[in-house]
Legacy VTK file of the C-alpha trace (Angstrom):
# vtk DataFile Version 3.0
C-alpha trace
ASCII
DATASET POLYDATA
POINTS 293 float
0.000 0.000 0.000
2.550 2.475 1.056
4.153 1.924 -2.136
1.649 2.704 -4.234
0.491 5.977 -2.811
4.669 7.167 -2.352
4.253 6.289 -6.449
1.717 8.741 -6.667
3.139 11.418 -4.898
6.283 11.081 -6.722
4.299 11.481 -10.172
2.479 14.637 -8.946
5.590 15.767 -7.841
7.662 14.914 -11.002
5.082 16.094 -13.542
5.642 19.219 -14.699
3.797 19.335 -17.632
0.218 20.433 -15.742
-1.117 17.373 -16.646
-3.937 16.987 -13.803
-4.369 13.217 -14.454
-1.620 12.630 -12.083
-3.720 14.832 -8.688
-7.082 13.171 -10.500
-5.345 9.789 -9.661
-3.983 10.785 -6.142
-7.352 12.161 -5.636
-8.833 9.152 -6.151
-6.655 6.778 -4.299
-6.874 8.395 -1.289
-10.781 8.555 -1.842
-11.034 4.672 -2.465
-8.544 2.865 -0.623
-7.029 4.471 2.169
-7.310 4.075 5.576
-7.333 6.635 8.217
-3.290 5.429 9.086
-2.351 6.067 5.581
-3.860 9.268 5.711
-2.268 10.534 8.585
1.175 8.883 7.190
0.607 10.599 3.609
-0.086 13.825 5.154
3.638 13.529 7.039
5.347 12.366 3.777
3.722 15.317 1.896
4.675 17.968 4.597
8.441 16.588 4.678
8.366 17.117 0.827
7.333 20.870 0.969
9.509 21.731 4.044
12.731 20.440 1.563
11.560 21.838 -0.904
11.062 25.144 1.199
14.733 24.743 3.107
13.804 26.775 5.732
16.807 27.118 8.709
16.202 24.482 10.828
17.369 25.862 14.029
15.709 29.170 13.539
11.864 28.168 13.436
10.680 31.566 13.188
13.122 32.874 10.338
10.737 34.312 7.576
10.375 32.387 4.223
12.962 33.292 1.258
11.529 34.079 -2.067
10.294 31.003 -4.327
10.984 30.767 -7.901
7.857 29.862 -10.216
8.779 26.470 -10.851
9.236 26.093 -7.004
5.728 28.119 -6.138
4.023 25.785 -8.598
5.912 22.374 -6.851
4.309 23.808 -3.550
0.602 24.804 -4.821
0.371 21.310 -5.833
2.009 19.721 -2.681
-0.148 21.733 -0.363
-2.993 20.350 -2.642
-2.382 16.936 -2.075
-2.556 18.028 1.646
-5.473 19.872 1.436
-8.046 17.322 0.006
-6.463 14.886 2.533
-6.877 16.411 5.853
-10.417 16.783 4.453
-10.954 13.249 3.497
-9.673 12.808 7.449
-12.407 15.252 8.608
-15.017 13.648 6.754
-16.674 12.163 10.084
-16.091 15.462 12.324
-16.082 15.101 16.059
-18.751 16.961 17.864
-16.190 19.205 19.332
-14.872 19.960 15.527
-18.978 20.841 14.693
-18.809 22.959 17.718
-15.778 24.776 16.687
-17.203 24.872 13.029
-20.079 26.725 14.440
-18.299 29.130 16.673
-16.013 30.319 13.603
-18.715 30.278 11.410
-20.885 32.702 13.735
-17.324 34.795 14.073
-16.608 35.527 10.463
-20.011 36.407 9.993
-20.028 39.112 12.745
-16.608 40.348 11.002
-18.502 40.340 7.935
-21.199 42.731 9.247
-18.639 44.850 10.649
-17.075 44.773 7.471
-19.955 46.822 5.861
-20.735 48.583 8.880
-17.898 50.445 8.730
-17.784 51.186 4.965
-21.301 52.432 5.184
-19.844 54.691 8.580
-16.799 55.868 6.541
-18.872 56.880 3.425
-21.048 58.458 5.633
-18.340 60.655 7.147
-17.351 61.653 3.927
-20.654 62.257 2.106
-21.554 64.474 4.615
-18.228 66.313 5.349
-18.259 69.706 3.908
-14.327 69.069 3.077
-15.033 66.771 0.349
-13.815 66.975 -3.678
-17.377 67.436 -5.734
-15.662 64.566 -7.628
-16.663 61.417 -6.879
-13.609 59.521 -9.344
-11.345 60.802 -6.821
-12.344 58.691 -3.729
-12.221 54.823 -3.507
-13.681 52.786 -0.580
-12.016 48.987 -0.097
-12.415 46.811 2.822
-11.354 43.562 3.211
-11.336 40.777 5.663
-8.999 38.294 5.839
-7.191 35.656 8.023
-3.160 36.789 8.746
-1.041 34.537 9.994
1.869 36.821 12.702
3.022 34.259 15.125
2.155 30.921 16.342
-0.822 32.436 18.908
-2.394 32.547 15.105
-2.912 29.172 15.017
-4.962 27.125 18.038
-3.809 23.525 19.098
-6.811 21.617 19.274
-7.353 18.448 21.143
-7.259 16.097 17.940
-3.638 17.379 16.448
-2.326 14.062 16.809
-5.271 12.545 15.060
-3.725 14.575 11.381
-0.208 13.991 12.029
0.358 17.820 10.614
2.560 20.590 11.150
-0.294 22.896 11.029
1.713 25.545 13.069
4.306 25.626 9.692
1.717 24.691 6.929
-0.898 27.215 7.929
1.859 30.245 8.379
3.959 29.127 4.725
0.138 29.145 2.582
-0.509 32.333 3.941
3.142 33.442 2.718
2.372 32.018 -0.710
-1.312 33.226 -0.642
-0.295 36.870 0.303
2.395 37.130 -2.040
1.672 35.056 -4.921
1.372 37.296 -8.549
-2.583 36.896 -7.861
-3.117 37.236 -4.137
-6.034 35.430 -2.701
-5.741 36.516 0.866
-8.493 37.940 1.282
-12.102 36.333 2.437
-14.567 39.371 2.019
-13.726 42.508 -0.181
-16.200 44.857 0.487
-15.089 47.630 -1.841
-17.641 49.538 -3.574
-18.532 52.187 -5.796
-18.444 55.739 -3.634
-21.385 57.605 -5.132
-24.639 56.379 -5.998
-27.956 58.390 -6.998
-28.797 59.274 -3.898
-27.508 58.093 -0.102
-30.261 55.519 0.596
-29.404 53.777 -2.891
-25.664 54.314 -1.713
-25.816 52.738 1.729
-28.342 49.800 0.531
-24.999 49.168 -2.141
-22.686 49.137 1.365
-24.787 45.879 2.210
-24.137 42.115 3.018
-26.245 40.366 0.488
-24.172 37.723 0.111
-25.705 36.004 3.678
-29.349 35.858 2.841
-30.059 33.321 5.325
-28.900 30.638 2.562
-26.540 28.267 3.903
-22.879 28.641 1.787
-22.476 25.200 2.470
-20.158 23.359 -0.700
-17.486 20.813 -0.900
-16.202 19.557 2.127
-18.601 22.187 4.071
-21.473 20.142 2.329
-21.380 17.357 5.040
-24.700 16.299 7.134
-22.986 17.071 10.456
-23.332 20.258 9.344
-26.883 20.543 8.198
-28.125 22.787 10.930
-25.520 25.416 10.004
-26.231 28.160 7.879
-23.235 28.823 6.098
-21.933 32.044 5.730
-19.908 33.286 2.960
-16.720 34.311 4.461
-16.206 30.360 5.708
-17.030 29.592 2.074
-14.691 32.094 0.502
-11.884 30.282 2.671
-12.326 26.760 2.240
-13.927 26.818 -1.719
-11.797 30.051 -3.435
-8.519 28.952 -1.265
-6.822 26.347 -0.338
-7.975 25.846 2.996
-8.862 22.572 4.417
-11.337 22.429 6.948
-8.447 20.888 9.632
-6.448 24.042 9.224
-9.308 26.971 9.083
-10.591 25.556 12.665
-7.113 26.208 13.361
-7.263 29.793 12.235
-7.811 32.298 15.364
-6.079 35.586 13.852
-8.332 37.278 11.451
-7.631 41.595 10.055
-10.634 43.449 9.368
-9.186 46.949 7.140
-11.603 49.103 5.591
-10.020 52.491 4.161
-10.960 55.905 1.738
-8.512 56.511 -0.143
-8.051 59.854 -2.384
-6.185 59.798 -5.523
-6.159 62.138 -8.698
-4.049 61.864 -11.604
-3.089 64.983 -13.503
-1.818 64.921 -17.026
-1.760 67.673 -19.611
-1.632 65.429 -22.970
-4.065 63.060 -21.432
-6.691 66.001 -20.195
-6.859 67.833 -23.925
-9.567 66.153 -25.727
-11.788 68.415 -27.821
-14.641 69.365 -27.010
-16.939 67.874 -29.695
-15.732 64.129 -28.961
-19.061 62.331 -28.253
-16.926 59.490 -26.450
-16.264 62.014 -23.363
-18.087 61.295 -20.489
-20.201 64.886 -18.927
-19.595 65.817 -16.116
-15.688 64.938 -16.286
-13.125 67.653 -16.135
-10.526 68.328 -19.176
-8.651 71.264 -19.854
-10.317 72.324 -23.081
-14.124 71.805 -21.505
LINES 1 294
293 0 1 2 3 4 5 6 7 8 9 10 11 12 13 14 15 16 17 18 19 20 21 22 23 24 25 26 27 28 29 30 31 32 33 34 35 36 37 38 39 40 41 42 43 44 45 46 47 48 49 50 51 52 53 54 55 56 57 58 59 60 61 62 63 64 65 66 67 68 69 70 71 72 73 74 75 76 77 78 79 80 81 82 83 84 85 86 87 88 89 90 91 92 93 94 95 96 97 98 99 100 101 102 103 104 105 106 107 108 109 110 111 112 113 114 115 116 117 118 119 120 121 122 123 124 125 126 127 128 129 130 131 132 133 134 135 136 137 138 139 140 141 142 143 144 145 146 147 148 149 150 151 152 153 154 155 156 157 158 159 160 161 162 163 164 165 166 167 168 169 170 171 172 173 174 175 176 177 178 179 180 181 182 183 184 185 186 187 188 189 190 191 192 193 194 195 196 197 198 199 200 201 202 203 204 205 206 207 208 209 210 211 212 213 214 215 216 217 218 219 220 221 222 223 224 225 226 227 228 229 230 231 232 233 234 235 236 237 238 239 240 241 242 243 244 245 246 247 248 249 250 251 252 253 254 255 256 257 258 259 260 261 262 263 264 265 266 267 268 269 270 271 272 273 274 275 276 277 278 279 280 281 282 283 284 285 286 287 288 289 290 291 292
């Protein structure tokens, strides 16, 4: 047995080409004919693979991660994945302790969430009604986001059934947040809030500053689609981060350090060639300042 899932991990490894077949058939193994014991043992070979391929100073645990080259990234991304779906495949049957953390986190990032908007509609507010303000409405940009930030090892809880996964989660957790935040397309971030500034009016403005995402329709896909959780409504932030990122369930009930930022930020660019249009160009939108209008 052991043999034929090292195999497997070698060809995802090896294969370079993106083929998928080789994760398909991993995938699949692990799905069919594993037992919990090769599990837990595939999820240690895996996470010695990614920590040589990271080569990370072993007697300075807390040393930041160097830079990755692409080819070394992509090696990762599809180590981690091979992680990923099987810590979930381990979680299938959650304890009732796991539920009960499920549900605690759940009710948390959907607080944050709230918050989230609350304070975009508070800091549009302050603006729209601040006598200070540019009567140009290009100029200002409102962006929130929400987002779990790995800083130190409080980030990540120990939980009674570590030994149960066999994973570093302390390491694993902190180096996919590294990649995550400073990949070429980060996907850090759980709940973007930003928004449009103006609207028609303030009502139609503030209705825009909304959650509509949690309509009191569980979120619940993937591995979140599980009958232990059935009388959970889902909210989107836990789906963002297990179904847009590479999140296992295992390591998100890990997660206990999440950054709520919402900011206004001014910016206007000036530019003499870019400004002189004339005046009869139909393409122009009104109401937009150029020097010859």
């Amino acid at each position: 047995m052991k043999e034929e899932w090292m195999k497997l991990i070698d060809d995802v490894e090896n294969d370079r080409s993106y083929n998928a077949d080789p994760n398909f058939n991993f995938f699949d193994f692990i799905r069919e004919k594993t037992t919990i014991e090769d599990k837990r043992a595939i999820v240690q070979e895996v996470e010695r693979r990614v920590k040589k391929v990271v080569n990370r100073e072993v007697n300075n645990p807390d040393y930041f991660f160097r830079n990755f080259s692409e080819s070394e990234r992509e090696l990762l991304d599809d180590l981690l994945g091979l992680r990923e779906v099987t810590l979930d495949e381990m979680m299938l049957h959650p304890t009732a302790a796991e539920v009960e953390r499920l549900s605690k986190l759940n009710d948390k990032l959907y607080k944050l969430t709230l918050e989230c908007f609350e304070q975009c509609r508070n800091l549009w507010l302050t603006l729209y009604r601040s006598p200070y303000k540019v009567d140009d409405r290009f100029c200002y940009d409102l962006d929130s986001t929400l987002r779990f930030e790995y800083a130190d090892k409080d980030s990540v809880l120990h939980l009674e059934n570590d030994d149960y996964y066999g994973s570093d989660f302390d390491y694993m957790i902190h180096l996919t947040d590294e990649l995550l935040s400073t990949g070429h397309c980060k996907m850090d971030t759980i709940v973007n809030g930003s928004h449009a500034i103006f609207f028609s009016t303030e009502e139609e403005t503030l209705k825009e500053l909304t959650d509509t995402l949690d309509d009191g329709t569980s979120w619940a896909e993937g591995y979140l689609h599980n009958k232990a959780y059935d009388h959970l409504c889902i909210c989107y932030a836990m789906h963002a981060l297990h179904t847009h990122m590479p999140w296992c369930l295992p390591d998100i009930l890990r997660m206990d350090d999440f950054t709520l930022n919402v900011k206004l930020n001014y910016e206007r660019s000036v530019s003499e060639q870019r400004d002189i249009v004339n005046e009869n160009d139909p393409h122009w939108p009104e109401g937009v300042p150029c020097l010859e209008r």
